[in-house]
N, C-alpha and C positions, 0 to 999 in steps of 0.2 A: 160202392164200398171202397175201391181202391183211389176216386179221389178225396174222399172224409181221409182216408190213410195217410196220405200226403199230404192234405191238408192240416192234420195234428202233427206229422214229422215237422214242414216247414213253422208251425204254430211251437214248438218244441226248441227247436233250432233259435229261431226269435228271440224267445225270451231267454234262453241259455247267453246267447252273445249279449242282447240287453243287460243281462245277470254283470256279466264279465266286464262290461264296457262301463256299466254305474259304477262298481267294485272299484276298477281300474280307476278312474275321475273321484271316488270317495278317499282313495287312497291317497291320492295326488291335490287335494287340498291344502290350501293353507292349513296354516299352524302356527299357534301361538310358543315362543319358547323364550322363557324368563329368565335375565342373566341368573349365573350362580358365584353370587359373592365370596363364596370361598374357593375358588377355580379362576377369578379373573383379577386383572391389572390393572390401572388406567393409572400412566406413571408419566412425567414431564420432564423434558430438560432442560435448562436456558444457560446462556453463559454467563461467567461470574467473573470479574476483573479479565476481562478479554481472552485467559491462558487458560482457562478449565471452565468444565461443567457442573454444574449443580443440578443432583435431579429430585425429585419427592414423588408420591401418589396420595390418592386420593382413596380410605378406606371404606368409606359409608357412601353405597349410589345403590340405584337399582336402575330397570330397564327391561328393556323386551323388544323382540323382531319378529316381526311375519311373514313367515316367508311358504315356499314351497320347494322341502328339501330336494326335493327330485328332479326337480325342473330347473332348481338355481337360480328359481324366479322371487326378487321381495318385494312385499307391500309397504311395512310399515318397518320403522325402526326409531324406540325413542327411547332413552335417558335421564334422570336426574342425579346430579351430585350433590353430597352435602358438605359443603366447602369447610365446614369448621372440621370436618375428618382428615384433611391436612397432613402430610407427615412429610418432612426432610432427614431425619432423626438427628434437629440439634432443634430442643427446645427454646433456646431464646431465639433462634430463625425462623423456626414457624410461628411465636409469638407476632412477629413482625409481621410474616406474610397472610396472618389471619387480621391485621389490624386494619386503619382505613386505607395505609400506604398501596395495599394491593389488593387482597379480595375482601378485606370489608366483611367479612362474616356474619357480624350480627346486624347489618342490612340488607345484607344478600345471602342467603343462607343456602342457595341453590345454585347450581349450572343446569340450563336444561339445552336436549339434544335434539329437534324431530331431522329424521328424514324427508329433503325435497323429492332430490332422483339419482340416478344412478346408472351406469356402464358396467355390462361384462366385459370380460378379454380372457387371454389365456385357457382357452376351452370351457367359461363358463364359472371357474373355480377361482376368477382375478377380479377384483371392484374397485370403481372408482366412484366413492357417493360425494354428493352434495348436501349439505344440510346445515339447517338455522341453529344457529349454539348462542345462546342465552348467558351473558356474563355479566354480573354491575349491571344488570340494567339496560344493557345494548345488545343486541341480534344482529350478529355477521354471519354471514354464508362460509364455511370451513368447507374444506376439501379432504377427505380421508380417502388412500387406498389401502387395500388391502389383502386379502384374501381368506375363503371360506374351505377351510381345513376340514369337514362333511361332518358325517356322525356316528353314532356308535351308541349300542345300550348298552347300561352296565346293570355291574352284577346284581343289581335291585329291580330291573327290568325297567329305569327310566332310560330317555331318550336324551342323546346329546349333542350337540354341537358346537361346535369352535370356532371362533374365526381369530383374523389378528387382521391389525389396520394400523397405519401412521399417517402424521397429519403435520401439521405448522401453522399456527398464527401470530400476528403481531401482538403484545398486548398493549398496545395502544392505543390501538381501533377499538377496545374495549372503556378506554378511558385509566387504564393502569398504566400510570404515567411517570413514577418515583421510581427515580435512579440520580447516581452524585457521579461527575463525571473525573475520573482519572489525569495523574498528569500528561498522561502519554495521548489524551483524550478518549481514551478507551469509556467504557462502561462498567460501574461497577454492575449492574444488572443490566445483560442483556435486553434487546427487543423481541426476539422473535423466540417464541417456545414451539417446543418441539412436543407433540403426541404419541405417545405409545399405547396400543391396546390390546391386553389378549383378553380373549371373552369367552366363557363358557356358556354356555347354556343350556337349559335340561328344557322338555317341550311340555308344556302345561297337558295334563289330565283333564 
């Protein structure tokens, strides 16, 4: 009798920690979580006649990251933009920049982003990703850091997260090649643009 007794404690015990330890690894799963375009930024700067900056964003993208918030671990992270959503706020300048001179719009109608890989630092909460950006037609490897700012529900009971990241690429590895050169030899349009990103995200149901 008293080892059946011990035999259902320890049979007891078992499955309790079992219980706890599936629970715990159910919780800590991946998850899918989908920007929220009205919470996020993806804004650029470049130089303009050498003395100032000109910056614009990009209104219409969507996207999504996989990650595991708890662990600060990610799988997946991809992007598309819709480059005619364009904005400088000087209508005859984004006419331009939506023409063949630069992004071409109505041949290229997209930017897309995957994730290659990726570095923590700074206890976890610091990134430095790798990944393929899709511009005109070319795939270069961009570098963005960052950092992942956690989560929070709100008052609707969705889940959220944040992050923000900067980046720099030439565009002329892209093949965006028009610019009129100054007398001082300067640029009226820089080379090198600069990324900004803040990102929300709410975590898919």
């Amino acid at each position: 009798m008293r080892e059946r007794a011990e035999l259902r404690l320890w049979t007891v015990l078992v499955s309790t920690v079992a219980v706890w330890l599936w629970g715990g690894i159910a919780w800590a799963e991946m998850a899918r979580y989908d920007v929220d375009l009205d919470h996020s930024t993806i804004e650029f700067r470049v130089a303009h006649m050498v003395v100032s900056k000109t910056s614009g964003r990009f209104m219409d993208y969507k996207g999504f990251i996989e990650m595991d918030a708890d662990a600060k671990t990610v799988k997946t992270i991809e992007a598309m933009i819709q480059t005619a959503s364009l904005t400088t706020n000087h209508q005859k300048r984004d006419q331009h920049l939506k023409g063949p001179d630069f992004f071409n719009v109505e041949k290229y109608p997209t930017i897309t982003y995957k994730l290659k890989s990726y570095l923590k630092s700074g206890g976890g909460n610091e990134y430095s990703t790798v990944g393929d950006l899709t511009m005109l037609g070319v795939t270069k490897e961009v570098v963005l850091t960052g950092a992942f700012n956690g989560v929070t529900k709100d008052p609707w009971g969705n889940v959220r997260a944040g992050f923000t990241a900067e980046g720099k690429l030439n565009r002329k590895d892209f093949g965006m090649n028009w610019s009129k050169t100054l007398d001082n030899g300067g640029l009226v349009v820089g080379d090198e643009i600069a990324i900004r990103l803040d990102i929300e995200c709410i975590k898919a149901k």
